[in-house]
C-alpha positions as CSV (number, residue, x, y, z in Angstrom):
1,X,-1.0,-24.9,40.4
2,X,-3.8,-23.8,37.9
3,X,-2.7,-19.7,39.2
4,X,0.9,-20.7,37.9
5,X,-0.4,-21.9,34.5
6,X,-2.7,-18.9,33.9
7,X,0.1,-16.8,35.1
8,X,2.5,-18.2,32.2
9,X,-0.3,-18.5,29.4
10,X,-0.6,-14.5,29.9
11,X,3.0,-13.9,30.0
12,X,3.0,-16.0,26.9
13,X,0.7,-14.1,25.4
14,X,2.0,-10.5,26.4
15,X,5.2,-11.3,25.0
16,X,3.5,-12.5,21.7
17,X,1.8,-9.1,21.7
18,X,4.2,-7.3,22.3
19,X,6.9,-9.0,19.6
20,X,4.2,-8.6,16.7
21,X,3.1,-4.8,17.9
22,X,7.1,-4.0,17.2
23,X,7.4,-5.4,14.2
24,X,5.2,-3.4,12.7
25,X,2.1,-6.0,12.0
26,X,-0.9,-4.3,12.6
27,X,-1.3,-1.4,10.6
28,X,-3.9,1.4,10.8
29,X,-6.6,2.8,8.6
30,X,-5.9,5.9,6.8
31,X,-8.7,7.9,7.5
32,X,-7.2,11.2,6.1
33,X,-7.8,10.8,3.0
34,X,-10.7,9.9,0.2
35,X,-10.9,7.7,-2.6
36,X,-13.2,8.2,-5.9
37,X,-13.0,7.9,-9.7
38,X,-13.1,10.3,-12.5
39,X,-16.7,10.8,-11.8
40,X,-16.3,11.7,-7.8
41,X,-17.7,8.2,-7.3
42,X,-16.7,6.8,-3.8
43,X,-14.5,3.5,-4.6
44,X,-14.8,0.6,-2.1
45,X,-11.0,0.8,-1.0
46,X,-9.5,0.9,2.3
47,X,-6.2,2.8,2.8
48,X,-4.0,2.0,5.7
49,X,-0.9,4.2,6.8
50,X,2.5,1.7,7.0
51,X,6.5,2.6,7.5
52,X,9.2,0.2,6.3
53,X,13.1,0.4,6.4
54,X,15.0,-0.2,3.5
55,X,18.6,-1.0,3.7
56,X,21.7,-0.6,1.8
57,X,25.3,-0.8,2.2
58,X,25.7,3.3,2.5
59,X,22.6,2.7,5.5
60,X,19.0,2.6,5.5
61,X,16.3,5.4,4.6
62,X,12.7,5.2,6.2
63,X,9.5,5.1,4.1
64,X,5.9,6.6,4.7
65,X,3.6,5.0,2.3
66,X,-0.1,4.5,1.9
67,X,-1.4,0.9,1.1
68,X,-4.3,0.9,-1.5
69,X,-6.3,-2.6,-0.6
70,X,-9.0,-3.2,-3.3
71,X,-11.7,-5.7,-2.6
72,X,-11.0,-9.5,-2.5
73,X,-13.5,-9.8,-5.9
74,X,-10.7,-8.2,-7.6
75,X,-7.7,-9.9,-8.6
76,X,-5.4,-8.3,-10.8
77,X,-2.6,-10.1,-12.6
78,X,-1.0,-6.5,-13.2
79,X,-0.6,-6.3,-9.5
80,X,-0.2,-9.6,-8.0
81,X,-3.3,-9.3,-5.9
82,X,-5.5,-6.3,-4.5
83,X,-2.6,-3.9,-3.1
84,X,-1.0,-0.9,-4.4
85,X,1.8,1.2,-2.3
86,X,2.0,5.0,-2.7
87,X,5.3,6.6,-1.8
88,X,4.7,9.4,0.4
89,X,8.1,11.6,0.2
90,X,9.0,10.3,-3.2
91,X,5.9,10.1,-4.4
92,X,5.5,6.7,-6.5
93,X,3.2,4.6,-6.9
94,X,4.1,0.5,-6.7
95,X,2.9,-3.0,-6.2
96,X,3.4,-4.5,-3.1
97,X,5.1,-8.2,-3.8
98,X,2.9,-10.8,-2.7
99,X,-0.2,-8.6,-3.2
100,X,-2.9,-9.7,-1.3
101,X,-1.8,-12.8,0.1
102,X,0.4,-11.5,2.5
103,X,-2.3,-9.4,4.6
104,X,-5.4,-10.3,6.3
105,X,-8.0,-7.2,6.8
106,X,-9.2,-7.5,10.3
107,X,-12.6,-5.3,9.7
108,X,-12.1,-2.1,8.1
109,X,-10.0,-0.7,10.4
110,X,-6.9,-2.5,10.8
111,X,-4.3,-4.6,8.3
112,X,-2.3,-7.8,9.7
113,X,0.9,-8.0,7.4
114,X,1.4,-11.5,8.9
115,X,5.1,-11.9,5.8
116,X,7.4,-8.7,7.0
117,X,10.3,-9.8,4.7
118,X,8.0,-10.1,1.6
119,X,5.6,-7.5,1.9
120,X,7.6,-4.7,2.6
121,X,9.1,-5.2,-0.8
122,X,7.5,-3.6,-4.0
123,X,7.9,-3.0,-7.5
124,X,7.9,0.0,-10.1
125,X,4.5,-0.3,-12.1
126,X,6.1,2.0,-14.1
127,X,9.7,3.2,-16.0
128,X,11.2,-0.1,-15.5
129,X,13.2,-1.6,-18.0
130,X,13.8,-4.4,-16.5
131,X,10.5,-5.6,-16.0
132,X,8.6,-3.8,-19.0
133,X,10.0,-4.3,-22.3
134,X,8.6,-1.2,-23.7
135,X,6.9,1.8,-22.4
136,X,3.7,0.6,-24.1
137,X,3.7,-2.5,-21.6
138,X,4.1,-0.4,-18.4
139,X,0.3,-0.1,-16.6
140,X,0.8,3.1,-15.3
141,X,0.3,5.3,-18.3
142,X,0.0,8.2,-15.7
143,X,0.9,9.2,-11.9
144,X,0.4,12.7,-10.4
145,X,1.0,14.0,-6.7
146,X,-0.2,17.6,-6.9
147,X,-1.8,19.9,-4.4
148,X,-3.3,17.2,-2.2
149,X,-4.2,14.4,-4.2
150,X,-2.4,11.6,-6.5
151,X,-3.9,10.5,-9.6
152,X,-3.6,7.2,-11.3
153,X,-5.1,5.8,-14.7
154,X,-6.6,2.3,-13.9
155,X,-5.6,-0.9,-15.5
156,X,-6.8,-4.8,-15.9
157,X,-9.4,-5.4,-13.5
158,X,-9.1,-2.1,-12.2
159,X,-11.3,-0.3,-14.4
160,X,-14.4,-1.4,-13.0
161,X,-13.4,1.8,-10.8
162,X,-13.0,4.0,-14.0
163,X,-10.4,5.6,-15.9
164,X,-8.6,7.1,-12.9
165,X,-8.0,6.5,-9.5
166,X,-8.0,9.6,-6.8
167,X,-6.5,9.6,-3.5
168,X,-7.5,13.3,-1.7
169,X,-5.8,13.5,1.1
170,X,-7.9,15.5,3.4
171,X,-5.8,17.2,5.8
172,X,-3.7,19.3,3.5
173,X,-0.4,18.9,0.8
174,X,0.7,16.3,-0.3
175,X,4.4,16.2,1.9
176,X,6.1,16.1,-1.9
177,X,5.1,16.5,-5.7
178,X,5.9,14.3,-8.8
179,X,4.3,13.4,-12.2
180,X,4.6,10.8,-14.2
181,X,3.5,10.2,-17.9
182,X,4.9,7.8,-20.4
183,X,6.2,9.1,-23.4
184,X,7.8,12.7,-21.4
């Protein structure tokens, strides 16, 4: 009888495994790439690699992006917590909604995104009239993906880090180019 028990409890727990390893859950460091300031000071972030679907009524259109996640110490109204998404092949940078709250670092290594429906939303930090009266109001005063980095200014908390943020991504290109300044 106790074989028949353990037998279920591990079926259980394969099938529990295997449902939240499809959905997308666990997501993996990013260890092709570097982060530093202005100054080529390391920053204390970790980057971890994620994909999410969005849909639409024509379809739906895959997304590569690059989660920024800041240390818990910083908490920054600006983003709604300590994570920033970069758009990999329309190269944006955004705030992922729920910030923080909806992931739980597991070491340094791995990221459990334990809210799928709200966390793979994210808003414009920038150009976006709807949120941001004016240009003036937008945080993002600047965004470049060139050669193979993106550049950021920093904002609120942020610049404890500096004036700009650099992500170097160490194995080559970026996969597509964009700038961003306010005012042009």
């Amino acid at each position: 009888m106790k074989r028949i028990g353990v037998i279920i409890l591990i079926l259980i727990g394969l099938v529990a495994v295997f449902v939240i390893a499809n959905r997308n859950s666990f997501l993996s460091r990013a260890s092709n790439y570097k982060v530093y300031n202005e100054k080529g000071e390391s920053l204390p972030l970790l980057l971890f690699d994620r994909s999410t679907t969005q849909k639409f009524n024509e379809g739906s259109i895959m997304n590569k992006e690059i989660l920024l996640c800041f240390n818990a110490g910083i908490e920054n109204e600006s983003t709604q917590g300590t994570v920033l998404a970069i758009l990999v092949e329309q190269p944006h940078l955004y705030g992922v909604d729920g910030g923080n709250s909806q992931f739980t670092k597991l070491g340094n290594w791995v990221l459990f995104q334990h809210n799928l429906n709200r966390s793979d939303e994210y808003w414009p930090l920038y150009n976006n009239g709807l949120i941001y009266a004016n240009k003036q109001d937008e945080p993002i005063r600047f965004f470049v993906a060139k050669g193979n980095t993106y550049k950021f200014n920093t904002f609120g908390d942020l610049k404890v880090f500096g004036d700009t943020i650099i992500v170097e991504k160490l194995d080559g290109p970026v996969e597509k180019e964009g700038v961003y300044v306010v005012g042009e």
